[in-house]
RODOVEX-900944 format. One record per atom (N, C-alpha, C, O): residue number from 1; residue in one letter; chain; x, y, z; atom name. Coordinates in steps of 0.2 Angstrom, whole numbers, always signed. Layout:
N
     i   aa   ch       x       y       z   at
   NUM    a    A       X       Y       Z   CA
...
END
This chain:
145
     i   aa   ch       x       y       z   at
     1    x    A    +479    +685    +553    N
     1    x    A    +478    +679    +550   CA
     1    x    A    +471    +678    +548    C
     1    x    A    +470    +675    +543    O
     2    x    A    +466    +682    +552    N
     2    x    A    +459    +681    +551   CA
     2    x    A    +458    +685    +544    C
     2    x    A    +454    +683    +540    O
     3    x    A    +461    +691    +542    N
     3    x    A    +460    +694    +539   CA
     3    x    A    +462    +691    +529    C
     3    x    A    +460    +691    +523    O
     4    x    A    +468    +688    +532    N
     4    x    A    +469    +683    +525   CA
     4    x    A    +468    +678    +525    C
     4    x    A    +468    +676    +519    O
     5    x    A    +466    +672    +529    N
     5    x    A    +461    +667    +530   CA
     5    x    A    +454    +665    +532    C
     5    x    A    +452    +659    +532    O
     6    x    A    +452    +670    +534    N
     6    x    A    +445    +670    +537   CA
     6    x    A    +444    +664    +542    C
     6    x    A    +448    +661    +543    O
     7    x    A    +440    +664    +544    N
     7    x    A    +436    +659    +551   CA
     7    x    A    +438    +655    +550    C
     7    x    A    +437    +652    +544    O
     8    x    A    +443    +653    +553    N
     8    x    A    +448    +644    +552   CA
     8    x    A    +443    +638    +556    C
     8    x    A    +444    +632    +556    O
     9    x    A    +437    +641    +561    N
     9    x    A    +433    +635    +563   CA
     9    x    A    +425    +636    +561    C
     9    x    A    +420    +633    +563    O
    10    x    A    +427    +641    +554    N
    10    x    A    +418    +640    +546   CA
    10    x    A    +421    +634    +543    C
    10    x    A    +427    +634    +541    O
    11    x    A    +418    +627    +543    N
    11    x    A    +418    +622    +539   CA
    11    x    A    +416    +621    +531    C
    11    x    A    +416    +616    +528    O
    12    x    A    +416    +628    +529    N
    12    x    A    +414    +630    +523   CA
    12    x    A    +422    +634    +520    C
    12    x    A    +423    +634    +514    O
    13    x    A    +426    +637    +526    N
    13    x    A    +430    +638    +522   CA
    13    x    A    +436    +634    +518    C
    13    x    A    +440    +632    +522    O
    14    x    A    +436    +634    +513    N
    14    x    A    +441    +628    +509   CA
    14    x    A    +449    +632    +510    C
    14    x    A    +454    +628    +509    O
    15    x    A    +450    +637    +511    N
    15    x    A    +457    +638    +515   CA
    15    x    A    +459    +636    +519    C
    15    x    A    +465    +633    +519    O
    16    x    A    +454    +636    +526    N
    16    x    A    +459    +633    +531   CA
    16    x    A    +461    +625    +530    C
    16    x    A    +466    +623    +533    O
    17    x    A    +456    +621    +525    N
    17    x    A    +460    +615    +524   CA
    17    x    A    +466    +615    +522    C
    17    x    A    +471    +614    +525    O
    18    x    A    +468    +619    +514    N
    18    x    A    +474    +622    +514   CA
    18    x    A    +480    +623    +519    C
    18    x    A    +485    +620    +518    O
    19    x    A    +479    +627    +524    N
    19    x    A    +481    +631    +527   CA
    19    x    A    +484    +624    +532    C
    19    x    A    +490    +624    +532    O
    20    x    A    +479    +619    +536    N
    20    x    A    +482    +615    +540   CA
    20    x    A    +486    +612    +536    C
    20    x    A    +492    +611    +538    O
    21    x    A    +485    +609    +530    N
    21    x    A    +490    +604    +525   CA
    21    x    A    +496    +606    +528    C
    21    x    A    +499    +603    +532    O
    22    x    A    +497    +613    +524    N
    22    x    A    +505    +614    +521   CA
    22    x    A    +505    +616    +529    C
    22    x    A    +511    +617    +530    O
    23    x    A    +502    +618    +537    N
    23    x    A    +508    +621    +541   CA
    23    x    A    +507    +611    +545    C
    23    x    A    +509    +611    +551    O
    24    x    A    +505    +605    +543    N
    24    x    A    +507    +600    +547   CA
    24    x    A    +515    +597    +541    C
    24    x    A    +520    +595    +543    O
    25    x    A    +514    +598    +535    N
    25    x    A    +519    +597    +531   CA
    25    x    A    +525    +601    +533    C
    25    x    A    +530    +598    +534    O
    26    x    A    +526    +608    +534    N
    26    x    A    +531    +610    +534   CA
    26    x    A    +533    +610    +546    C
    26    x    A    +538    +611    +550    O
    27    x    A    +528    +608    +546    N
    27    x    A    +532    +608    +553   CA
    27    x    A    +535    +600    +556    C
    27    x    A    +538    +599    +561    O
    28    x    A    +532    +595    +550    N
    28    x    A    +535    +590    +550   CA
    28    x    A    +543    +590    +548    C
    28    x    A    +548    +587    +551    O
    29    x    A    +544    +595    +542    N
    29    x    A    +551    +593    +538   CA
    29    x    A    +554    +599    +544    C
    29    x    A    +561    +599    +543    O
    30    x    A    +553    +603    +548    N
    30    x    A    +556    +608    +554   CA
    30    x    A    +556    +604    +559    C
    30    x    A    +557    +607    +564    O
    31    x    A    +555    +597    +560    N
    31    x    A    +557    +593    +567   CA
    31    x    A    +552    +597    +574    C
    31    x    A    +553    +597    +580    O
    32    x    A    +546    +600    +569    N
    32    x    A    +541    +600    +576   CA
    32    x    A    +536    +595    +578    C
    32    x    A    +531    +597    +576    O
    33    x    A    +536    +590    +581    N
    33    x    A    +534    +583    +581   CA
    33    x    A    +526    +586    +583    C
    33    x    A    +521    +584    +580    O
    34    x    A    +526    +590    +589    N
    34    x    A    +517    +590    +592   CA
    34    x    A    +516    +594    +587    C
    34    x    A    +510    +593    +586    O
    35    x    A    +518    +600    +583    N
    35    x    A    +516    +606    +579   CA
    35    x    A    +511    +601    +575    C
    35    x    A    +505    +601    +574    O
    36    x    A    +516    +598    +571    N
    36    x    A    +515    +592    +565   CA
    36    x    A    +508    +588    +568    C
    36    x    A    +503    +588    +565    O
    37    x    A    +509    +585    +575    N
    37    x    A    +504    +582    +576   CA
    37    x    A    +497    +586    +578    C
    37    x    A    +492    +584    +578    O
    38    x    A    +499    +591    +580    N
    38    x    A    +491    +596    +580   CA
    38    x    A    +489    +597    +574    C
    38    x    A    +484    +594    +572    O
    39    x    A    +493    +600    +571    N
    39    x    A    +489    +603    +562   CA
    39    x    A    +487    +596    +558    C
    39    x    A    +481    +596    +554    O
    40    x    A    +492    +591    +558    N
    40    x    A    +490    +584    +556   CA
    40    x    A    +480    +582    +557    C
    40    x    A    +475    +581    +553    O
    41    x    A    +480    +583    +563    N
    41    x    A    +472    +582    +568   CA
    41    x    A    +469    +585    +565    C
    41    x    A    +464    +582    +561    O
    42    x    A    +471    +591    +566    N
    42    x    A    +465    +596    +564   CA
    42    x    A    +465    +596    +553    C
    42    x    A    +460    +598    +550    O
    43    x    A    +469    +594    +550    N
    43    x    A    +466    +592    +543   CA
    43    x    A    +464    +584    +544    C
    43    x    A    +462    +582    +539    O
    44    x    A    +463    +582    +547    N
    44    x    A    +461    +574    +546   CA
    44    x    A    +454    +574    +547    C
    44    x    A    +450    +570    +545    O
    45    x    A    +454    +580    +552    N
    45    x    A    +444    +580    +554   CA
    45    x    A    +440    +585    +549    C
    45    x    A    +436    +589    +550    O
    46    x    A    +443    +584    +542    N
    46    x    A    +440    +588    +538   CA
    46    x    A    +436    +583    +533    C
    46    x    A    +438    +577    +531    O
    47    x    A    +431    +587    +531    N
    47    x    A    +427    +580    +526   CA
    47    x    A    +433    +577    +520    C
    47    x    A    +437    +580    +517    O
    48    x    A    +432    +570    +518    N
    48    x    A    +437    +570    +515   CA
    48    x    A    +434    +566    +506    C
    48    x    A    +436    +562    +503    O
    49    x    A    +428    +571    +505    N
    49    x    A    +423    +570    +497   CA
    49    x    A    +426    +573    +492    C
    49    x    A    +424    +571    +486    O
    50    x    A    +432    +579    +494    N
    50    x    A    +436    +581    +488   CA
    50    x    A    +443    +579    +487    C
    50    x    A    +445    +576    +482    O
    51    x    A    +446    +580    +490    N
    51    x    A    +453    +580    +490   CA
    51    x    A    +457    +573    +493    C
    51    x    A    +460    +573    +499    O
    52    x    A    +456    +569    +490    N
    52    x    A    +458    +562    +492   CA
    52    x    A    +466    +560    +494    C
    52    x    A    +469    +558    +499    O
    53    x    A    +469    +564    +487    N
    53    x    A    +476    +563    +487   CA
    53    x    A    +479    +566    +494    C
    53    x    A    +483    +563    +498    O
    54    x    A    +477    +571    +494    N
    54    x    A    +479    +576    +499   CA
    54    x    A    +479    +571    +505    C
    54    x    A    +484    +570    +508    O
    55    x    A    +472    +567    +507    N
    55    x    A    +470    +565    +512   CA
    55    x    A    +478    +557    +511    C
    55    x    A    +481    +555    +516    O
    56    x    A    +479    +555    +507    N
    56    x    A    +481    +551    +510   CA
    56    x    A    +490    +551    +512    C
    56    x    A    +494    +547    +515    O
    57    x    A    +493    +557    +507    N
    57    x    A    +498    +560    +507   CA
    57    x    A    +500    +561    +515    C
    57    x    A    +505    +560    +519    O
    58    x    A    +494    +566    +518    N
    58    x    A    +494    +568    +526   CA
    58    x    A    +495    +560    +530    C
    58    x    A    +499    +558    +534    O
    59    x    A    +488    +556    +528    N
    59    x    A    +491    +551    +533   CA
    59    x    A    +496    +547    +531    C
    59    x    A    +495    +541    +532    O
    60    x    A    +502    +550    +527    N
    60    x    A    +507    +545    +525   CA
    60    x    A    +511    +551    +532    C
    60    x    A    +511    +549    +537    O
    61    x    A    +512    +557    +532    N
    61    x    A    +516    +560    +535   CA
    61    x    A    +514    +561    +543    C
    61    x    A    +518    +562    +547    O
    62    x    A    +507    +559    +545    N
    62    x    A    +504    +557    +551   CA
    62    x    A    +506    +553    +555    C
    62    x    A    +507    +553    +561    O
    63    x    A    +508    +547    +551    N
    63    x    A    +511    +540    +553   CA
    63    x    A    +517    +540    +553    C
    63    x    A    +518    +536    +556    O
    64    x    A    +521    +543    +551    N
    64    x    A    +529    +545    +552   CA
    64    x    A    +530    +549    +558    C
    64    x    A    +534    +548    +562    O
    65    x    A    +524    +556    +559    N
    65    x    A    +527    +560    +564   CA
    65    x    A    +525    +553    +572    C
    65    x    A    +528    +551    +577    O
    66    x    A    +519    +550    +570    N
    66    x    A    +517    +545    +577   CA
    66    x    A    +525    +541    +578    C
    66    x    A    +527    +538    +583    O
    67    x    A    +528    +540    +572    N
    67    x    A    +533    +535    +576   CA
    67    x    A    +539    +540    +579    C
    67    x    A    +544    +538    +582    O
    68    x    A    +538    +546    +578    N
    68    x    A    +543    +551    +582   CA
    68    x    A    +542    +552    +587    C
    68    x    A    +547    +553    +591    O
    69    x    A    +536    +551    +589    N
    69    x    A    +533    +553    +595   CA
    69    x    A    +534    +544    +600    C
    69    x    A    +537    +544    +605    O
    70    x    A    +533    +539    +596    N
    70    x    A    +534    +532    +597   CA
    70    x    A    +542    +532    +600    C
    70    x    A    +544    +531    +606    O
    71    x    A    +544    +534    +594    N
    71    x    A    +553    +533    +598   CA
    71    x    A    +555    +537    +605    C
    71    x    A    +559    +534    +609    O
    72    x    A    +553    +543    +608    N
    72    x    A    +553    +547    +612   CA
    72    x    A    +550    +541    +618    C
    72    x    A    +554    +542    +623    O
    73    x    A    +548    +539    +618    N
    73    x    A    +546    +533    +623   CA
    73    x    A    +540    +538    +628    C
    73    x    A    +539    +535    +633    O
    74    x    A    +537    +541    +627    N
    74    x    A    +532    +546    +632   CA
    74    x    A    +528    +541    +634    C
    74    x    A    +528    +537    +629    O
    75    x    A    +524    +539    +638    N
    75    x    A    +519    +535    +639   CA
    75    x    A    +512    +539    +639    C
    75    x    A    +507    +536    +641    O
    76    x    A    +513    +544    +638    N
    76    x    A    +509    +548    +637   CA
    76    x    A    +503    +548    +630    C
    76    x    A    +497    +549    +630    O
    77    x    A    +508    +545    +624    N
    77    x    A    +506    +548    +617   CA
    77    x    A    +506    +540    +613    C
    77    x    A    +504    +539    +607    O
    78    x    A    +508    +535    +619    N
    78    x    A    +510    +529    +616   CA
    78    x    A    +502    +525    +611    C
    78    x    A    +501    +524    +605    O
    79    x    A    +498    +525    +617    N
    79    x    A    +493    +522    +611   CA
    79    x    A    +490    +527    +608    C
    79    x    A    +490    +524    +602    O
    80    x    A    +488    +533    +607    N
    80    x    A    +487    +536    +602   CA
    80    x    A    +490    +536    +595    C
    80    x    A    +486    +535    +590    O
    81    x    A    +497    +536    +595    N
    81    x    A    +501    +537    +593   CA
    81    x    A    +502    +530    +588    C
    81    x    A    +502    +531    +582    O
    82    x    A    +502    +525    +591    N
    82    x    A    +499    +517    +591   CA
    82    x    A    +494    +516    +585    C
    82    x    A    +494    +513    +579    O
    83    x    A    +488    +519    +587    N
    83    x    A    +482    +520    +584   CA
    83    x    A    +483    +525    +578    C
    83    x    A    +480    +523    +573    O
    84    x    A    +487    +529    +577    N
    84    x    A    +489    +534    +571   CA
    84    x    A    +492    +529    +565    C
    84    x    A    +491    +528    +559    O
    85    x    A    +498    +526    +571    N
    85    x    A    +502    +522    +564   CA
    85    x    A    +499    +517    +561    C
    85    x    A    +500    +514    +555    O
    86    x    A    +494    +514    +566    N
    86    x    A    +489    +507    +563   CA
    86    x    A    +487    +511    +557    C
    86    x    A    +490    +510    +552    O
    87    x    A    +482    +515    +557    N
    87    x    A    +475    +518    +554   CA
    87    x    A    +484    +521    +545    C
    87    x    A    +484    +518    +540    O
    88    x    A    +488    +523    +547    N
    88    x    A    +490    +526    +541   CA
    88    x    A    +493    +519    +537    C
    88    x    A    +493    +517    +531    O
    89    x    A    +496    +514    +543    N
    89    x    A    +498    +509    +537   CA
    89    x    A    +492    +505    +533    C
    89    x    A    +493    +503    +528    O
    90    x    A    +485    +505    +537    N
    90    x    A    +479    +502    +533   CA
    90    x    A    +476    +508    +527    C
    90    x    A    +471    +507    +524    O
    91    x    A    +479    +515    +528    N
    91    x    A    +478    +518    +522   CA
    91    x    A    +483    +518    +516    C
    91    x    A    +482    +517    +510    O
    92    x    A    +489    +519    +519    N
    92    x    A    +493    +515    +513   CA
    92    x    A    +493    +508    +511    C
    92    x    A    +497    +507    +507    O
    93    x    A    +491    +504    +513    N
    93    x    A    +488    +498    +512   CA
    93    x    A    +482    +498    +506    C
    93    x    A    +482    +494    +501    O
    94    x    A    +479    +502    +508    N
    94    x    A    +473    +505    +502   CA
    94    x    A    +476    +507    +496    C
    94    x    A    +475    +503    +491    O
    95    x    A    +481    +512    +497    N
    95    x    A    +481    +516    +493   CA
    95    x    A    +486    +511    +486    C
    95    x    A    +485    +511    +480    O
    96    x    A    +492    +507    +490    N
    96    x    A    +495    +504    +487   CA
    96    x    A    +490    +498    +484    C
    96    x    A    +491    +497    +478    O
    97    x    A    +486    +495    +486    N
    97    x    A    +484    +492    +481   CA
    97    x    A    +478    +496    +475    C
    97    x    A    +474    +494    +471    O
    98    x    A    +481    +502    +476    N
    98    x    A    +476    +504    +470   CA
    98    x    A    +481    +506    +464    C
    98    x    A    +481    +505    +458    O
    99    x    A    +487    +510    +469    N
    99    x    A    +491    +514    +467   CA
    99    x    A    +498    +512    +468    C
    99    x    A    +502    +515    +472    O
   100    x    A    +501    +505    +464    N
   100    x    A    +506    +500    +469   CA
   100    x    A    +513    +506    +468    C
   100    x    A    +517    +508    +472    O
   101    x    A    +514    +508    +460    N
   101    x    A    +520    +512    +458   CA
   101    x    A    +520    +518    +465    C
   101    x    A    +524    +519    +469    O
   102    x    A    +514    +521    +466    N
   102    x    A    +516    +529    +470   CA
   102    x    A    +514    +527    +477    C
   102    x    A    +513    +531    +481    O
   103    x    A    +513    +520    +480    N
   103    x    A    +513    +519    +489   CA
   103    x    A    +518    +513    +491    C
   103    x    A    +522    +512    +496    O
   104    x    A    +517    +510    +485    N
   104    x    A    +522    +503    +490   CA
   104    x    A    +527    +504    +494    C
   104    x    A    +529    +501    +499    O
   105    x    A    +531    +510    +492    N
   105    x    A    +537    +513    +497   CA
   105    x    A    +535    +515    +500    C
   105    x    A    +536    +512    +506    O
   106    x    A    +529    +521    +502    N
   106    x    A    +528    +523    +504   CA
   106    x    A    +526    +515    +513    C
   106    x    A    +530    +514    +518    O
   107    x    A    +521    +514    +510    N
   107    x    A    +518    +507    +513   CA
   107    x    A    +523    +503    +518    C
   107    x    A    +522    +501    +524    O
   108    x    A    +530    +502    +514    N
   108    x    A    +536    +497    +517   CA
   108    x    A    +537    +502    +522    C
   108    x    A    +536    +499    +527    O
   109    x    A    +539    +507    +523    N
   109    x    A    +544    +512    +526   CA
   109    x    A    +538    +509    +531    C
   109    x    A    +539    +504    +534    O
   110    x    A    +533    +513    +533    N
   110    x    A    +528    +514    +538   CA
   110    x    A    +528    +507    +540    C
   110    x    A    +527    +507    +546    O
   111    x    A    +528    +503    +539    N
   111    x    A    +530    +495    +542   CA
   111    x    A    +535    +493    +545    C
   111    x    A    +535    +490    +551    O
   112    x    A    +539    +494    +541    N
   112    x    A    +548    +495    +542   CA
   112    x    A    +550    +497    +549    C
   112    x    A    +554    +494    +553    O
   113    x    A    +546    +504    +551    N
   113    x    A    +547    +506    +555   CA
   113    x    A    +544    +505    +561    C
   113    x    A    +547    +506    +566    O
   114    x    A    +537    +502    +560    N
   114    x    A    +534    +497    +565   CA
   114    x    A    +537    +492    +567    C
   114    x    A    +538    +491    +573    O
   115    x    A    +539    +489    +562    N
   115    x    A    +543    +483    +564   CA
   115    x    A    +548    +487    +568    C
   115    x    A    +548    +487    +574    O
   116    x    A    +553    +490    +565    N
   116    x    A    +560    +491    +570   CA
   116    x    A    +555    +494    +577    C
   116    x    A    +559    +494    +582    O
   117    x    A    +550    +496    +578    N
   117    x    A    +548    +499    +586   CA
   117    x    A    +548    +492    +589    C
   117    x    A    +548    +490    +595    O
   118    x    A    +547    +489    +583    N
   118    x    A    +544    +482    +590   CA
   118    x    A    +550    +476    +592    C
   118    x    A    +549    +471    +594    O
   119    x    A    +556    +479    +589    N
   119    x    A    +562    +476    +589   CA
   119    x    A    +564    +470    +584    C
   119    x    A    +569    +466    +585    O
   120    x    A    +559    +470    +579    N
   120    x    A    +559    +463    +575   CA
   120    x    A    +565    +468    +568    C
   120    x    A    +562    +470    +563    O
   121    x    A    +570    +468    +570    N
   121    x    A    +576    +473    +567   CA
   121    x    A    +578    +468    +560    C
   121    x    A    +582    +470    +555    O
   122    x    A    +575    +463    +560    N
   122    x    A    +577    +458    +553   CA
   122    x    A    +573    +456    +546    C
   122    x    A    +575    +453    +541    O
   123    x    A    +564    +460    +551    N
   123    x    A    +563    +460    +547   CA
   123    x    A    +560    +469    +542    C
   123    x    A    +557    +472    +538    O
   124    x    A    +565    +472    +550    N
   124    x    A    +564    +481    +548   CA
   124    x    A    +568    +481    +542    C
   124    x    A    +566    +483    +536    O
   125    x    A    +573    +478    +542    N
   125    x    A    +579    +481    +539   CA
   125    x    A    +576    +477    +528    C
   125    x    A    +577    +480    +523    O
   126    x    A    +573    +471    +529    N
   126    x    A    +569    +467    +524   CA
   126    x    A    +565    +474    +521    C
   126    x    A    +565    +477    +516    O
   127    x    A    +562    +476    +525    N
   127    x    A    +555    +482    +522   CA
   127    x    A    +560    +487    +522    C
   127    x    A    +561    +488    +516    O
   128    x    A    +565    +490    +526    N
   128    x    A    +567    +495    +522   CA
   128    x    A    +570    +493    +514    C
   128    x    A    +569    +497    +510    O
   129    x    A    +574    +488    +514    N
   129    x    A    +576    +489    +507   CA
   129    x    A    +571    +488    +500    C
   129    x    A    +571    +490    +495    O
   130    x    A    +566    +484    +504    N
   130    x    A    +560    +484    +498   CA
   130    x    A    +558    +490    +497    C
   130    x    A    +557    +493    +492    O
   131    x    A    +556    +494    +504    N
   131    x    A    +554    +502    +501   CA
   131    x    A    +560    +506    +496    C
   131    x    A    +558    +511    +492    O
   132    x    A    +566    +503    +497    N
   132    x    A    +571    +506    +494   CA
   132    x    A    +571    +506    +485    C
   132    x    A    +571    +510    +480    O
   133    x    A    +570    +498    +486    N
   133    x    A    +569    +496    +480   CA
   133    x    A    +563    +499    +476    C
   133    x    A    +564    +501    +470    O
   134    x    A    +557    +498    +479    N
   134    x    A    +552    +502    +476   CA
   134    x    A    +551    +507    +475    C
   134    x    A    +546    +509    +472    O
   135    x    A    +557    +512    +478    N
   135    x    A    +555    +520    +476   CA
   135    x    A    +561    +519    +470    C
   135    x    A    +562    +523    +466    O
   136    x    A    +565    +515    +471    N
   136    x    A    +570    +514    +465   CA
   136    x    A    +566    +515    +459    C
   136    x    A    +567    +520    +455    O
   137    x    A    +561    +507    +457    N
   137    x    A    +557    +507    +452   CA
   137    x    A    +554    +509    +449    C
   137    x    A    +554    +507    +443    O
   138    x    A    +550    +514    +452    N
   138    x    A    +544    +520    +453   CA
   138    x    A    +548    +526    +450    C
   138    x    A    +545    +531    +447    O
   139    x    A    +555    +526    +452    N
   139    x    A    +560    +534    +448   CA
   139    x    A    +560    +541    +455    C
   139    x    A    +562    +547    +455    O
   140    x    A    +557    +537    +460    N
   140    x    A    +558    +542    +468   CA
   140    x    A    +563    +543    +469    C
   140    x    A    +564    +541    +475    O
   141    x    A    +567    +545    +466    N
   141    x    A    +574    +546    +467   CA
   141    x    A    +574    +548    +476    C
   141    x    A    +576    +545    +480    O
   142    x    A    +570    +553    +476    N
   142    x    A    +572    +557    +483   CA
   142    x    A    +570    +554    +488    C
   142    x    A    +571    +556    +494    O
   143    x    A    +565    +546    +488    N
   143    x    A    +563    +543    +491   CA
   143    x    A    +568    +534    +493    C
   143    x    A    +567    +529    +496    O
   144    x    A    +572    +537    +488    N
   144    x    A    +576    +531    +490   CA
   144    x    A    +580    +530    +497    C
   144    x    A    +584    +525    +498    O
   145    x    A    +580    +535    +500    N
   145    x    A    +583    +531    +508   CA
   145    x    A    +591    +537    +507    C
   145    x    A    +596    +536    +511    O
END
């Protein structure tokens, strides 16, 4: 690995950013919850002066795997976990007010699902059809639910 990535802990090399994205992305969509949440970590503490999208794209899937970990009821992961979903809905919160076409689903969902943890199931199930709706609008086909 060292050999085709070089020092994954040189702060200079723009690989291993790379490298964390896509292995916290694919071990999200492989149902590796702590994998996700390791690699997640370790891209979030990388400067974030270049690649913004990147950066908020991860805390949209950061905040999804925290509520995997939230369902699991661990008392272990709760407030951290807690603290991930807070910090990604106040980024999508950002991002949607800048960018409402490509976050507000994003946005609703990550709500929706706050809400359903916290048992308020009436007004989960309201944010999920708005996220539904708004990936509707936007042409997210694949984000429609």
């Amino acid at each position: 690995e060292k050999a085709v990535f070089g020092d994954l802990d040189d702060p200079s090399n723009k690989l291993r950013d790379v490298l964390f994205y896509h292995r916290a992305i694919r071990a999200y969509w492989s149902g590796y919850t702590e994998r996700c949440y390791y690699y997640s970590e370790k891209y979030m503490s990388i400067s974030w002066q270049e690649v913004r999208f990147m950066k908020v794209q991860m805390e949209f899937y950061h905040g999804l795997n925290s509520i995997k970990k939230l369902r699991v009821r661990n008392k272990k992961h709760v407030k951290k976990s807690t603290e991930v979903l807070r910090n990604s809905i106040s980024v999508m919160r950002n991002a949607a007010a800048h960018s409402d076409w490509n976050y507000a689903n994003k946005l609703c969902l990550l709500v929706a699902e706050q809400q359903s943890l916290s048992c308020d199931h009436v007004n989960a199930i309201k944010l999920y059809d708005a996220s539904i709706k708004s990936a509707r609008k936007s042409g997210f086909i694949h984000e429609q639910g």
